[in-house]
N, C-alpha and C positions, 0 to 999 in steps of 0.2 A: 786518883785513878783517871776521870776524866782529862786534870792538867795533863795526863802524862799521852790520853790519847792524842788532845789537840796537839800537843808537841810533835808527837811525830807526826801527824796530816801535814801540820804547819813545812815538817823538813820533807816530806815525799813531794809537797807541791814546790818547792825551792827545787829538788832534785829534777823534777818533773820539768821545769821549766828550765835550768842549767842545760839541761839533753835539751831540748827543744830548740835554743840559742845554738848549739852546735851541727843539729840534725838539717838546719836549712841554711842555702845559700843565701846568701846578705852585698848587696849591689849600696857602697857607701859613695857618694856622692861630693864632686869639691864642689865648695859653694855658687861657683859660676852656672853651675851645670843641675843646680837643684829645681826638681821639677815642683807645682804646686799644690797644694793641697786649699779644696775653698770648700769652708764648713758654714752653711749660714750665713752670715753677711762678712765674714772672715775666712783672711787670705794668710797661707803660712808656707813655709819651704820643709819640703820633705829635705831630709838628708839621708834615708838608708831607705831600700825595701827589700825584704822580705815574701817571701810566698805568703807567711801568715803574721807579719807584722811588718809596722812603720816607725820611723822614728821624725817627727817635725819639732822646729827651730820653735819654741813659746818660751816666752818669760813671764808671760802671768801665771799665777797659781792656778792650778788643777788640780782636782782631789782625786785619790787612787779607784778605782771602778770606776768612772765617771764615763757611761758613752758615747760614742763620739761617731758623726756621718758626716761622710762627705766626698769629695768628686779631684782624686788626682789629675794631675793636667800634665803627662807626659809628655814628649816630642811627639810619638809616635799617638799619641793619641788619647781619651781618657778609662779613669777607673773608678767606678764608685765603689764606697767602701765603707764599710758599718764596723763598728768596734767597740772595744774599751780602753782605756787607760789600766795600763799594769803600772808603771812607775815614772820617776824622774830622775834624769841625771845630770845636771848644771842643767844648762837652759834647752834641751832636748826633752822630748816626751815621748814615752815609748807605747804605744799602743799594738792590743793584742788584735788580731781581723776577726770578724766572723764565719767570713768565706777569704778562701784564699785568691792574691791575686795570682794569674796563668804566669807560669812559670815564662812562658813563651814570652809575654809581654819583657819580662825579666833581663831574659836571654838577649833580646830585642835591643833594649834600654844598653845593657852592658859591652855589644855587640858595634852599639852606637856611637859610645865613647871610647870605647877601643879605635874605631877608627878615626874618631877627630886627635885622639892623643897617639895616634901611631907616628914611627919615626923615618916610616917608610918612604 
């Protein structure tokens, strides 16, 4: 009985979290244009953001929940940001926020590279 509750928690937080990847807009980033992320004495390249998640460029090992704080370094300006680590996918790490960043900042960002990559 218990196996059978954890099982479904296990697939409602899977579910929970599939909606959540679809529910928010996501600004992915080519790598010329990756702004920084500096945690502690370490520097890393964001590649995506998120209102309520990030994704940065690590190849060392990370264990899954593992917290994580630290100070985006936009064009337009910075962001700190407190988290966790939800997973890994090749050499990407994807962490969950605590607080969301302003969508405005987002909007800002993408609004940005639209203009450098216009054909206007």
């Amino acid at each position: 009985m218990e196996q059978k509750k954890s099982q479904q928690q296990a697939q409602d937080t899977d579910q929970e979290e599939e909606e959540q990847k679809r529910s928010f807009f996501r600004l992915r980033y080519l790598e010329q244009d990756m702004p920084f992320i500096v945690c502690g004495n370490s520097t890393f390249k964001v590649c995506e953001v998120s209102e309520h998640g990030i994704r940065i460029s690590v190849k060392d090992k990370v264990e899954p929940e593992e917290p994580v704080a630290g100070t985006i370094q936009f064009e337009s300006g910075v962001w700190e940001i407190q988290g966790r680590t939800i997973r890994r996918e090749e050499d990407e790490l994807i962490i969950q926020l605590f607080q969301p960043i302003e969508l405005k900042l987002i909007n800002g960002e993408q609004l940005r590279l639209r203009r450098k990559y216009s054909r206007d």
